[in-house]
N, C-alpha and C positions, 0 to 999 in steps of 0.2 A: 612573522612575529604576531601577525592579529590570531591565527589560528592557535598557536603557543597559548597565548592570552586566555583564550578561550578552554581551552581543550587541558593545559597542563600546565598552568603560567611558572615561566621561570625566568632568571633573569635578562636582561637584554644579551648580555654579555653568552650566556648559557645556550642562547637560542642556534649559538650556531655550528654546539655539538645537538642538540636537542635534535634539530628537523633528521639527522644520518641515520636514529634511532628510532623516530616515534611517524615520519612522513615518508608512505611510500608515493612517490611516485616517479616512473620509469626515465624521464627528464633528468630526475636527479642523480641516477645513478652515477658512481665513479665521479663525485661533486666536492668540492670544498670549498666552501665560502665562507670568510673570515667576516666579523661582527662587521667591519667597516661597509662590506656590500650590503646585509639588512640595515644597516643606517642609509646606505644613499638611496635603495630602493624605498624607505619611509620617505624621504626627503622627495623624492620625485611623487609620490602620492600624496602629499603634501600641496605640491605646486598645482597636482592636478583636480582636491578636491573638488572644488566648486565645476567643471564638467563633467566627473563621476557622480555627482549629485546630479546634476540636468540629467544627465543620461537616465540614474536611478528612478526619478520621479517622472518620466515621460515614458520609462518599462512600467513602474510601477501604477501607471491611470490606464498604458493598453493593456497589461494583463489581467488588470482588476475583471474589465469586462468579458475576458476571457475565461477568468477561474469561474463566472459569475456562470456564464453559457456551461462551463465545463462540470460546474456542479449540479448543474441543472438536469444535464444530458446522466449525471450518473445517478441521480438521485430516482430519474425516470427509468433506467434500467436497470435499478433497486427495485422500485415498484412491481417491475413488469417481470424479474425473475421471481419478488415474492405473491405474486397472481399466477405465474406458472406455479408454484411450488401449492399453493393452495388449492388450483384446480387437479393437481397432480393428486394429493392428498384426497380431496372430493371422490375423484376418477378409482382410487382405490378403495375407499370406503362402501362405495356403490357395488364394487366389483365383491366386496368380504360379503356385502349383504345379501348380495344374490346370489352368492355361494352358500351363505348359512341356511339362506330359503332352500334350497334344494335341496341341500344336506337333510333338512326339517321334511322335506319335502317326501325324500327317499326314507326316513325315518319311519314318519306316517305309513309310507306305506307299507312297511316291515311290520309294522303294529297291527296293518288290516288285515296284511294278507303276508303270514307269516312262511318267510322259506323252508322247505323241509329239507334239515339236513342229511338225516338217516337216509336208507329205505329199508 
């Protein structure tokens, strides 16, 4: 029902041709659940708010520290792929330029000391 809600709200009552069409999941398959089962299963999430809350809030102060390490670790191997890609870049630029020197290089020389093509 909270996903319904969410995703394509329709009536309570609706909800429980809605999931056969719009939710796969393999569980469900060959399933039919009449409105009265989403009501008791609200009903029992109901009773159990206030521990699905503890639980929520005691995932959510260990994961915080977690996402905090975890964005940390990717933001450093953002850096560290864009310092390869730079040296990467450097690495070829050097390599164009010391090709164009030679090029320049063999050029010159063509100019001093011109090949004869005839004989």
């Amino acid at each position: 029902m909270v996903a319904n809600r969410l995703v394509d709200p329709k009536s309570k009552l609706a909800v429980s041709s809605w999931y056969k069409e719009k939710v796969y999941l393999p569980e469900l398959e060959n399933t039919n659940f009449a409105p009265h089962e989403f009501y008791r299963s609200m009903d029992y999430l109901e009773k159990m708010k206030g521990d699905i809350e503890k639980d929520l809030d005691y995932i959510k102060e260990q994961d915080f520290s977690y996402i905090v390490t975890l964005r940390k670790r990717r933001l450093n191997e953002a850096r560290e792929a864009i310092e390869a890609t730079f040296a990467d870049l450097e690495e070829k630029k050097n390599k164009n330029e010391k090709e164009k020197k030679k090029e320049l290089s063999f050029s010159l020389i063509y100019l001093v000391y011109p090949v004869k093509t005839s004989f």
